[in-house]
C-alpha positions as CSV (number, residue, x, y, z in Angstrom):
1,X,116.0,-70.3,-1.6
2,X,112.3,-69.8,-2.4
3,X,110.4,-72.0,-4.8
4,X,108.9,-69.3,-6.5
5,X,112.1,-67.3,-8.0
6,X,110.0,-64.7,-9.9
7,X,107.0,-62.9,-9.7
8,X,104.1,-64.7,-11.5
9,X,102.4,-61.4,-12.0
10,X,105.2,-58.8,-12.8
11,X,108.0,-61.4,-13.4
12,X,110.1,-59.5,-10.9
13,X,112.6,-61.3,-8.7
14,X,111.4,-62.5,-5.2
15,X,113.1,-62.1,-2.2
16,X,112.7,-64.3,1.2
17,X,112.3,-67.7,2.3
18,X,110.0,-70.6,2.1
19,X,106.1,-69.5,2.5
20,X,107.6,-65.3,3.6
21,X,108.5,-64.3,0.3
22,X,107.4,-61.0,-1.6
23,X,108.1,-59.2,-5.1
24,X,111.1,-56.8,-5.1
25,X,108.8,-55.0,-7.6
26,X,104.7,-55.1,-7.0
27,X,104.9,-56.3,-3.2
28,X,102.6,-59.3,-4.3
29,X,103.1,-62.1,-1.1
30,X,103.2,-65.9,-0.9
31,X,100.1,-66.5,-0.5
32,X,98.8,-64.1,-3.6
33,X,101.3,-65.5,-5.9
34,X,99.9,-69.1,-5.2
35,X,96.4,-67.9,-5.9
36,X,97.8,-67.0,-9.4
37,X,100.0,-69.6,-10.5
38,X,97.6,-72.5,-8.5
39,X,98.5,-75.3,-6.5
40,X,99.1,-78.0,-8.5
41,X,102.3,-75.7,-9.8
42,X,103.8,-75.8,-6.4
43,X,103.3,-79.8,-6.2
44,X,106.1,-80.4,-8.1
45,X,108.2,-77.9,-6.1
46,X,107.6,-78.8,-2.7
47,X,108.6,-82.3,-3.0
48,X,105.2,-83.3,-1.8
49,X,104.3,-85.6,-4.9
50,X,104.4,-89.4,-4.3
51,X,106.1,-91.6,-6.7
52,X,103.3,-94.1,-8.1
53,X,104.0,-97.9,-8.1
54,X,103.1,-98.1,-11.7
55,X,106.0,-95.1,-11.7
56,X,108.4,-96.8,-10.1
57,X,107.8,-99.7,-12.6
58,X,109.1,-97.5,-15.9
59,X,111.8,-96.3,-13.7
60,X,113.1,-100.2,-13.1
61,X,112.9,-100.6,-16.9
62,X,115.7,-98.7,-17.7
63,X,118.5,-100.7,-18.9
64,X,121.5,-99.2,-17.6
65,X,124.2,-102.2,-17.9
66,X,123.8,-101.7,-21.8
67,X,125.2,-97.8,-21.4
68,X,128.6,-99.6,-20.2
């Protein structure tokens, strides 16, 4: 499945795979639909964000034994 699931531009569904994907309606590709939406969109999707110490440090506050 795609990360993009629908056409920034026309809001169309897209079909293909990975970074080969095109609208079912406009033909807009990958690479223009990225120039619209912007890369720091497709951060988030990709999986290519790191997890900050400072991060990790509100996640380890959590107090889970009190949920029991």
């Amino acid at each position: 499945m795609s990360d993009i699931e629908f056409c920034p531009e026309c809001e169309a569904p897209v079909i293909g795979f990975g970074d080969d994907i095109r609208c079912t309606n406009c033909g807009m590709t990958f690479g223009e639909m990225v120039d619209v939406i912007g890369d720091d969109f497709l951060d988030g999707l990709g999986g290519d964000d790191e997890v900050q110490a400072d991060e990790m440090d509100e996640l380890g506050d959590n107090d889970y034994d009190s949920d029991l």
